[in-house]
C-alpha positions as CSV (number, residue, x, y, z in Angstrom):
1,X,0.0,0.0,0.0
2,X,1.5,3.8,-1.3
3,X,2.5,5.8,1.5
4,X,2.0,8.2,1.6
5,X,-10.1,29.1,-4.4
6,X,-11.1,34.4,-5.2
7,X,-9.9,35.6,-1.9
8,X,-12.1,32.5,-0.4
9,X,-9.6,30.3,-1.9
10,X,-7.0,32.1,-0.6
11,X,-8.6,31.8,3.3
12,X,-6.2,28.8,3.9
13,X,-4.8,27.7,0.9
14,X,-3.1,30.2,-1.6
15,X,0.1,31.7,-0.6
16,X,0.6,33.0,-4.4
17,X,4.4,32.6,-3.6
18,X,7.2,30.9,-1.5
19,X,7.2,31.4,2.3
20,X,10.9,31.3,2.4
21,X,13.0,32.6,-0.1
22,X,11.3,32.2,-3.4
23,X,9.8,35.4,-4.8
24,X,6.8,36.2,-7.3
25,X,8.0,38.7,-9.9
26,X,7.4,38.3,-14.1
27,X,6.4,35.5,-16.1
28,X,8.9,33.2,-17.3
29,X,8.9,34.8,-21.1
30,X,9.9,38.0,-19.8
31,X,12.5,37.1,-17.3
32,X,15.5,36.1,-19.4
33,X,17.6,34.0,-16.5
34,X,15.2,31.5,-15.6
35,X,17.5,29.7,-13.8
36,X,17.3,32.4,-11.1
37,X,14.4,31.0,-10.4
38,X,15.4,27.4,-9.8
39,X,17.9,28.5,-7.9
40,X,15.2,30.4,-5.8
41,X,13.5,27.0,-5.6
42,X,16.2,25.1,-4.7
43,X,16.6,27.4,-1.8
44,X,13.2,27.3,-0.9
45,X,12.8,23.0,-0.4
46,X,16.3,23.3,1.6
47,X,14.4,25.0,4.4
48,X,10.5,23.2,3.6
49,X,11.5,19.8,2.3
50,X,9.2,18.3,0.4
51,X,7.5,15.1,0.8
52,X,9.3,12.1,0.8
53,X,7.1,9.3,-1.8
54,X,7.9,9.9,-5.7
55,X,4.3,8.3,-6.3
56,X,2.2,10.5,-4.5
57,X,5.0,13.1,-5.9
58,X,4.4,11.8,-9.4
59,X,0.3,11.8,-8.9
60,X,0.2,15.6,-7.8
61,X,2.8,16.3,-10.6
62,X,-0.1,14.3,-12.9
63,X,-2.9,16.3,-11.3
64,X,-1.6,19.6,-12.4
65,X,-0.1,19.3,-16.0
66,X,-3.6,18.6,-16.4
67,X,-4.8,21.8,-15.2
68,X,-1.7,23.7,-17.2
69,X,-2.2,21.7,-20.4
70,X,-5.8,23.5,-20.5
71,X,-4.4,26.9,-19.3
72,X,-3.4,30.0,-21.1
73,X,0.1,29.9,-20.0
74,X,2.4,29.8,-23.5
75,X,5.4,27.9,-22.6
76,X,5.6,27.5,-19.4
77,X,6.8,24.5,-18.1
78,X,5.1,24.1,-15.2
79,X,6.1,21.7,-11.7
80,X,3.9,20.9,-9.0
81,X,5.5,20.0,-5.9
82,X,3.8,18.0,-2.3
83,X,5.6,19.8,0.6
84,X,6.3,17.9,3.9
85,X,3.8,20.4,6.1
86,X,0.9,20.1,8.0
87,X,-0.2,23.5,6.9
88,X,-3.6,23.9,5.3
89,X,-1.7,26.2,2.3
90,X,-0.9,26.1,-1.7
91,X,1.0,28.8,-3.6
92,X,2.5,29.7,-7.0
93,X,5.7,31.0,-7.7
94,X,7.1,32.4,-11.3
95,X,8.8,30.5,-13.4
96,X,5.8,27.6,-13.2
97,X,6.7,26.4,-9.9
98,X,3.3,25.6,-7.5
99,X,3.5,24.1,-4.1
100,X,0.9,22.5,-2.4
101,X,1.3,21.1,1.9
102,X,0.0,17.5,2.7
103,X,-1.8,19.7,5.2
104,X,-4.0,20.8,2.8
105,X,-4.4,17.5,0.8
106,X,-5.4,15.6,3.8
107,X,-8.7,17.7,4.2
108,X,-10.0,17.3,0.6
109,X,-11.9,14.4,-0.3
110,X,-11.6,14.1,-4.0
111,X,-9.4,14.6,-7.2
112,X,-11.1,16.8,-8.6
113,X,-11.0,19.0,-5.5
114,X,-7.0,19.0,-6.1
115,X,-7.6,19.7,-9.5
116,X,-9.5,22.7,-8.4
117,X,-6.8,23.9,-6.2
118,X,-4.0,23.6,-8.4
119,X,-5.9,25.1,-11.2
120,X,-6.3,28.0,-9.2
121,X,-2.8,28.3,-8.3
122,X,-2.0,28.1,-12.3
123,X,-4.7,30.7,-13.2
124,X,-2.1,33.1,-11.1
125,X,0.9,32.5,-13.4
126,X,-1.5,32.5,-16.4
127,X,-2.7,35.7,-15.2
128,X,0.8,37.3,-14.9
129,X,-0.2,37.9,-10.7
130,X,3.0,38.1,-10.1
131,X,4.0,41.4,-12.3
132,X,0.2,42.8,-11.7
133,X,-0.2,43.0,-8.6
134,X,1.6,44.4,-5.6
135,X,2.5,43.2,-2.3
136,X,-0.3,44.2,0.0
137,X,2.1,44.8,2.6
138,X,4.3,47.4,2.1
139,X,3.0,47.8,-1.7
140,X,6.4,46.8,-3.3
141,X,5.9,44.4,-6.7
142,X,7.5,41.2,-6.8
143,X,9.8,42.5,-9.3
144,X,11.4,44.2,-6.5
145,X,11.8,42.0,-3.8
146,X,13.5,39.5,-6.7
147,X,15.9,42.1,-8.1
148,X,17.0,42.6,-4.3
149,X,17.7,39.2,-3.9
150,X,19.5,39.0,-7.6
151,X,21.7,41.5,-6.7
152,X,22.4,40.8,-3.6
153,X,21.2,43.9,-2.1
154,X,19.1,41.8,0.4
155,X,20.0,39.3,2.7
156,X,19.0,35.9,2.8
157,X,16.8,36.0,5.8
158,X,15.6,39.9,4.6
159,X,14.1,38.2,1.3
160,X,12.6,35.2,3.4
161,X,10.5,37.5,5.6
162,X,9.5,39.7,3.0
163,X,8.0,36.8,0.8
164,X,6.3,35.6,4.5
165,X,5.1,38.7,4.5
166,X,3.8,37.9,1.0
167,X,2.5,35.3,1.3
168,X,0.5,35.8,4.4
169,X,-1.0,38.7,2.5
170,X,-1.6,37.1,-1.0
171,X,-2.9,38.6,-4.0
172,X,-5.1,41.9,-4.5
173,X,-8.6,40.7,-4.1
174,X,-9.7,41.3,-7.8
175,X,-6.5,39.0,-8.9
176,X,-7.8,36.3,-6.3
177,X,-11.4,36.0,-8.2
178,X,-9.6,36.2,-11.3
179,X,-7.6,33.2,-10.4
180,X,-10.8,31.2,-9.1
181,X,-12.8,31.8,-12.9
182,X,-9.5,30.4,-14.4
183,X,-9.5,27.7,-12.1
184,X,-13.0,27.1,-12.9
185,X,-12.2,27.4,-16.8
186,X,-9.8,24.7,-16.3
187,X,-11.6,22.8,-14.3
188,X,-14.4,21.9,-17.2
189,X,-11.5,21.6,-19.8
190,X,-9.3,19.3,-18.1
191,X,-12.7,16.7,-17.5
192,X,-13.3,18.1,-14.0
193,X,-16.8,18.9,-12.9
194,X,-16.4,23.0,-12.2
195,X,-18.5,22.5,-8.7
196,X,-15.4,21.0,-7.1
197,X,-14.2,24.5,-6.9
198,X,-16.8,25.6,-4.8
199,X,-16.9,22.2,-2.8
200,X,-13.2,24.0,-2.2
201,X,-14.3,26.9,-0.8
202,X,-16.8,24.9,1.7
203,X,-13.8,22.7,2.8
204,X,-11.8,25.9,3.4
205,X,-14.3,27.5,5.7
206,X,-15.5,24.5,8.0
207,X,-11.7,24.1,8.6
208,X,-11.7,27.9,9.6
209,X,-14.5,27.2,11.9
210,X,-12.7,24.4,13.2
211,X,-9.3,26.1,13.6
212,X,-11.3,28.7,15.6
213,X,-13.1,26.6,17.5
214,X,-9.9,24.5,19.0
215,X,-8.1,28.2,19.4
216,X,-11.1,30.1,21.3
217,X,-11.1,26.6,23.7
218,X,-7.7,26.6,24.5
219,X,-7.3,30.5,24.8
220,X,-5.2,30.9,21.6
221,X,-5.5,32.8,18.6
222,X,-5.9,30.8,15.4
223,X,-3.6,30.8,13.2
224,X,-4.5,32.1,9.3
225,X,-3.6,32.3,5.9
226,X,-3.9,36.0,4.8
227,X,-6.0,37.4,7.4
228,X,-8.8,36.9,4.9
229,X,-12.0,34.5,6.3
230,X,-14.8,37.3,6.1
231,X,-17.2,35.8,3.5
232,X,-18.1,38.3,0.5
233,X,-21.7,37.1,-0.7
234,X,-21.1,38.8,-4.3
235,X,-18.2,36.4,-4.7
236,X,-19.7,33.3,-4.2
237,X,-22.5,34.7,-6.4
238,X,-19.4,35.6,-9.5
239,X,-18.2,31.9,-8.8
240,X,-21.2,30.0,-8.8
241,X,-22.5,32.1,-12.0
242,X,-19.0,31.1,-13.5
243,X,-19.3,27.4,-12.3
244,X,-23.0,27.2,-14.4
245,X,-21.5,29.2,-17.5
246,X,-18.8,26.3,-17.6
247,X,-21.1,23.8,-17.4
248,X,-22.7,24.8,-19.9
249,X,-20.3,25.5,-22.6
250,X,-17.2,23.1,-22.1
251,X,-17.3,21.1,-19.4
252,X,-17.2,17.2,-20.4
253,X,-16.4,15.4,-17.0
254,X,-14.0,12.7,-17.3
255,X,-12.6,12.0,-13.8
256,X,-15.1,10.5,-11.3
257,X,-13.1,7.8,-9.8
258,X,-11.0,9.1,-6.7
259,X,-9.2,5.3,-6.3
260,X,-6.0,7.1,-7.1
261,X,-6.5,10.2,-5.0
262,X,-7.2,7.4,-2.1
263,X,-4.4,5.9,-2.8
264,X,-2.2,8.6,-2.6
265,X,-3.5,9.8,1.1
266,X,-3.8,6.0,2.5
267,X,-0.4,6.0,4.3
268,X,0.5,9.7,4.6
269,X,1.5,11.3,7.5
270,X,-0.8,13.1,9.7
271,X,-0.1,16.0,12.1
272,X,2.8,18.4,12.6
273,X,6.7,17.9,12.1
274,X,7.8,16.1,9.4
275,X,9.3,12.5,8.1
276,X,12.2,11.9,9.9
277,X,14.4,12.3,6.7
278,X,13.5,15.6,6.4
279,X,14.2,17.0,10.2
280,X,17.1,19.4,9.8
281,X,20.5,18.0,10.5
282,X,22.7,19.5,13.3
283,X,25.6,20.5,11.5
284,X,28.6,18.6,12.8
285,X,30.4,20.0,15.4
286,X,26.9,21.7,16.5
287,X,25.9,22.0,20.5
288,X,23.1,20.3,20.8
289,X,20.2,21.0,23.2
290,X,17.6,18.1,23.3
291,X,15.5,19.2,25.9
292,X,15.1,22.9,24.7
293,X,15.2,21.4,20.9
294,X,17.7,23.5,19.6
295,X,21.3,22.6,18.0
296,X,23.5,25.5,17.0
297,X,27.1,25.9,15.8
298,X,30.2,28.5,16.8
299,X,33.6,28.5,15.1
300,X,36.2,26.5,15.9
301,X,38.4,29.0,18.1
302,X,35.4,29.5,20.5
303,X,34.5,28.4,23.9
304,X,31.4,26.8,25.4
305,X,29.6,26.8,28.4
306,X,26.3,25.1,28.4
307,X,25.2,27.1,31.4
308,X,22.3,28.2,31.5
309,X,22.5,30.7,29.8
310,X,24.9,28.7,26.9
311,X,28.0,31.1,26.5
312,X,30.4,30.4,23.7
313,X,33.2,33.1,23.7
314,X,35.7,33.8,21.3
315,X,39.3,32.7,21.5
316,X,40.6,36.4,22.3
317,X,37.8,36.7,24.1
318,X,36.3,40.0,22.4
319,X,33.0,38.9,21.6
320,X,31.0,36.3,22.7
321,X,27.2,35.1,22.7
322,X,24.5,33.5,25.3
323,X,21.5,31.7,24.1
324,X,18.4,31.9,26.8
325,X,15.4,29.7,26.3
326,X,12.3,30.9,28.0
327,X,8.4,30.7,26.7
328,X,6.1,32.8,24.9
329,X,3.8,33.7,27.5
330,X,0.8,34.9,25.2
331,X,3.4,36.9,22.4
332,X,2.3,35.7,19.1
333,X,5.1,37.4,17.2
334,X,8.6,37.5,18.3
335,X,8.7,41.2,17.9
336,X,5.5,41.4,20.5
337,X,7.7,39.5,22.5
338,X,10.4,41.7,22.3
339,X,8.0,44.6,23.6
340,X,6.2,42.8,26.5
341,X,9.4,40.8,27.9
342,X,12.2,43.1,26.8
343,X,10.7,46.5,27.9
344,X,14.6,47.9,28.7
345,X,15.7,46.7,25.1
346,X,15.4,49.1,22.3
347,X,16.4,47.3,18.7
348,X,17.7,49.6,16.4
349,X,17.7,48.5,12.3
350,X,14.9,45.4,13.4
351,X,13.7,43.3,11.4
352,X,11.7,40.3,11.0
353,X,13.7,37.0,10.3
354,X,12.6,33.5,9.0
355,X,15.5,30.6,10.1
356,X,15.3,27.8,9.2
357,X,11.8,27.2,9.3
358,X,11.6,29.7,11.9
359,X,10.5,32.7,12.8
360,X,12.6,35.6,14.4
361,X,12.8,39.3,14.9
362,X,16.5,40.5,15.2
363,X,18.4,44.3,15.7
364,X,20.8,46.1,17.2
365,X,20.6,47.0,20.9
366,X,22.8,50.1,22.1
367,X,23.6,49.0,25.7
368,X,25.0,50.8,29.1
369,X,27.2,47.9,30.1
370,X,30.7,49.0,30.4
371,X,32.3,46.0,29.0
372,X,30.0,46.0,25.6
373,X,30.5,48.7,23.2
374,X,27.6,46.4,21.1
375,X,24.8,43.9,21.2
376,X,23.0,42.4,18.6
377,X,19.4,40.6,19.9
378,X,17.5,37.8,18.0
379,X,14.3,36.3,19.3
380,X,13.5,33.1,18.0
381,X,10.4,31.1,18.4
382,X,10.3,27.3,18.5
383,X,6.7,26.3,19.1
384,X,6.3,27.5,22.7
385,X,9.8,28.2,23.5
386,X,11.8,31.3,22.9
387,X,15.4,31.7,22.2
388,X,16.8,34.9,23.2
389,X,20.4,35.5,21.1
390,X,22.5,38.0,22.5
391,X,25.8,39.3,20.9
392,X,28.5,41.2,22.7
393,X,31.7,42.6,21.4
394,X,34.4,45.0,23.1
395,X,35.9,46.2,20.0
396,X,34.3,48.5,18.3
397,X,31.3,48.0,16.4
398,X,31.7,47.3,12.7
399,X,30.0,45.3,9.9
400,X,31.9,42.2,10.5
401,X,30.3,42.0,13.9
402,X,27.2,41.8,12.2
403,X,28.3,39.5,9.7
404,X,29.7,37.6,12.3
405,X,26.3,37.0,14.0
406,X,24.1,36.3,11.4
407,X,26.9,33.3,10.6
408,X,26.4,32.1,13.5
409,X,22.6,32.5,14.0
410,X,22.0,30.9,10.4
411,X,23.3,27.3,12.1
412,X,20.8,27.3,14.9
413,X,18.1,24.9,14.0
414,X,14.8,23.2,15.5
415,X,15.8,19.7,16.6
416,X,14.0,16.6,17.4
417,X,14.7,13.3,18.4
418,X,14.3,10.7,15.3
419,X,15.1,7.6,17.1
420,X,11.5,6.7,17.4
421,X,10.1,4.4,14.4
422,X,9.0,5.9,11.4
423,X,6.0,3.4,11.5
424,X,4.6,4.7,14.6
425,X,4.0,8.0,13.3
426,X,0.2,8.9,13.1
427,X,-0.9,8.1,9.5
428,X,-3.9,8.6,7.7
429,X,-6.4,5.2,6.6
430,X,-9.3,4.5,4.7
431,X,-11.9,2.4,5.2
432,X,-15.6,1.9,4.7
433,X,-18.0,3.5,6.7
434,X,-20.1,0.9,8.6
435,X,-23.8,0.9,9.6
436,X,-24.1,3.2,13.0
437,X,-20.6,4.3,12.7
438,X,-19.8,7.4,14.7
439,X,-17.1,9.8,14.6
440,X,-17.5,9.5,18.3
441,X,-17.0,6.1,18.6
442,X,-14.2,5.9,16.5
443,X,-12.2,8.1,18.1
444,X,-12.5,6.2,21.1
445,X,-11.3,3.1,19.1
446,X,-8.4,5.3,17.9
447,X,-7.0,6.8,21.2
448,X,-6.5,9.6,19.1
449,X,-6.5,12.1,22.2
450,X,-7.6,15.7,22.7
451,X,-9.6,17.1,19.9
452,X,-9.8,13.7,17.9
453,X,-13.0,13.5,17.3
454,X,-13.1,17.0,15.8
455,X,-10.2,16.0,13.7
456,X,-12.0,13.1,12.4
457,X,-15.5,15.1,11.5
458,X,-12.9,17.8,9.8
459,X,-10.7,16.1,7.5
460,X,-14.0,14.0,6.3
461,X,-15.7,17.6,5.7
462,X,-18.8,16.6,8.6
463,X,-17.4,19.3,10.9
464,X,-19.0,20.4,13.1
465,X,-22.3,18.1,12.8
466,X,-23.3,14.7,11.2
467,X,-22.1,11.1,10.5
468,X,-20.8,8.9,7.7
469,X,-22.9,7.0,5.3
470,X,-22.8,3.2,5.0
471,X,-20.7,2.4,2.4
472,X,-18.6,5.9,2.7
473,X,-14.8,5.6,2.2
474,X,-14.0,8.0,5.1
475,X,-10.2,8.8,6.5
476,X,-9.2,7.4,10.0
477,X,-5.5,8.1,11.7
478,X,-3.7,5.4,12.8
């Protein structure tokens, strides 16, 4: 067995580009170095690996080109890609590159759902999104964010917040519907009944409502794709007009039977983290902190101290750093951390980080110590913990001390244990609904634990109400 959207698309799926490093700028005719942008996507699946099964790889690679072949998209070549996160997200970057998280796979329910998805994502690059519109933070274009990072006028970790930043914000809202009537388009071309991109849009909001639901219980605050869930009634009006002009003019449905797309979810990991071949390395030579999950590495010359604090101080002694691990305590941004923890500490040139799949808010701090002409300040988050990475130097402060940090804060990575057996990991199942079944009862079959039975009635779209049909192939996690 395989082991394995309109501004309402875009509630918890469409990123329109990379989270990391990879940027949304021109279509591929007009940029003339299209390698730039694999490169771009080689940097991106170093930090968000993707999903370790070449079949399921292959299927969602088989999905797609059937959504591009029907597209208005010249010469494109376009690549579809599964990536190794339980994030309910999917987003296009130039060049033809879309992405789409298992997270988001696991809560459809059939092929042509995917399809629907995907051909939203291509309707983006088809539409030339990317040169169009504007990033709805800050208002730069894509274009600019790309030539920073070609040149080399913006740092690694500056261009991987920026496009987070993207990314959270998405497309302008008329570019979002514009993408969802491609998709539909597509959709009735490719042999895909057009109604699967509103089933879409259902799925997407009963996961909201879920989302919100576990959050407000637990005192948290949910966390979103875009800050966009309101529902605009003139939207779903456009789409569903577009869904019945499809129908009527070229849809020819082809693809009914979901075997495959069964197929491809039976076995796939459920939940957060990732496969155990895709956990970040500690780079050798690295300290490494299993109960605070951390690893992180300091040149040669250096001395540590695990502490606590860790202090690892330079061979002449004339800078050093200590790491402090502490928790959250309600911030939900490292720079609100930063404010409500750090009230003493004013950063100077801050700026949001991402690092290695996480995110950070970093700066310069002046200081009245007498034996620190400097200090440099990161705040990382790891879940629930907090990393607090100060940099001192006694000499005084020039470039290379900041060069120097952001060396040595590029190696520390989220760690976690692997030892445990890959086949123990939660999975997802399916099997055939029986008479009487209950979501209820099977989650007490499952031990599943908090939540599970919400989980259950979620990813088989009968959140938060009903029970499956006799005869139903529903999803189970084992």
């Amino acid at each position: 067995m395989k082991r394995q959207t309109s501004l309402i698309i875009h509630v918890l799926t469409c990123a329109s580009i990379l989270l990391g490093f990879v940027t949304s700028v021109q279509s591929a005719e007009e940029l003339e170095d299209v390698g730039t942008y694999e490169k771009l996507h080689r940097q991106y699946i170093s930090e968000n690996p993707l999903y370790p099964d070449t079949q399921v790889q292959a299927y969602i690679n088989k999905v797609g080109q059937r959504m591009a072949a029907v597209s208005k998209s010249g010469n494109i070549d376009y690549q579809f890609f599964l990536v190794d996160s339980f994030d309910v997200n999917a987003f296009a970057a130039p060049g033809g590159y879309i992405y789409f998280h298992r997270g988001l796979l696991v809560q459809l329910k059939t092929e042509a759902q995917l399809a629907a998805v995907l051909g939203h994502e291509v309707g983006h690059i088809a539409g030339k999104h990317h040169s169009r519109g504007k990033v709805m933070r800050g208002g730069g274009t894509f274009l600019t964010i790309l030539t920073a990072i070609m040149t080399g006028s913006g740092d690694a970790m500056e261009a991987a917040d920026l496009m987070s930043q993207v990314s959270a914000s998405g497309h302008q809202r008329e570019l979002e519907m514009e993408a969802d009537e491609y998709g539909l388009e597509y959709l009735g071309k490719a042999g895909y009944d057009p109604n699967a991109m509103l089933e879409v849009i259902q799925i997407l909001r009963t996961n909201r409502r879920f989302v919100g639901d576990i959050a407000a219980g637990e005192g948290k605050t949910p966390r979103t794709y875009h800050g966009v869930f309101a529902t605009h009634p003139r939207d779903d009006q456009r789409l569903r007009r577009g869904a019945a002009g499809v129908s009527d003019e070229v849809v020819n449905i082809r693809f009914t039977d979901d075997g495959e797309f069964r197929a491809a979810l039976d076995g796939m990991l459920y939940g957060g983290g990732t496969m155990p071949q895709n956990v970040p390395k500690p780079e050798a030579g690295s300290v490494v902190d299993k109960v605070n999950k951390y690893s992180i590495l300091f040149p040669d010359d250096w001395t540590t101290e695990l502490g606590p604090p860790l202090r690892s101080t330079s061979e002449k002694e004339n800078e050093w750093i200590e790491l402090r691990v502490s928790t959250r305590n309600g911030s939900k941004t490292p720079a609100e951390y930063v404010q409500a923890n750090l009230p003493a500490i004013q950063l100077f040139a801050a700026k949001n980080i991402r690092l290695n799949t996480l995110s950070g808010h970093m700066g310069v701090v002046n200081t009245q110590a007498e034996n620190a002409k400097s200090q440099r300040l990161a705040v990382i988050f790891n879940g629930n913990r907090v990393y607090e990475v100060n940099y001192y130097n006694t000499a005084n402060s020039t470039s290379k001390h900041d060069d120097r940090f952001q060396e040595i804060l590029t190696t520390l990575k989220p760690y976690r244990d692997v030892t445990a057996s890959p086949q123990k990991l939660p999975r997802i199942r399916y099997v055939k609904a029986k008479q009487g079944m209950t979501f209820r009862a099977l989650d007490r079959a499952l031990h599943m634990g908090a939540y599970g039975e919400q989980q259950l009635r979620a990813i088989n779209g009968y959140y938060p109400f009903g029970e499956p049909d006799p005869g139903e192939w529903i999803k189970i996690v084992q």
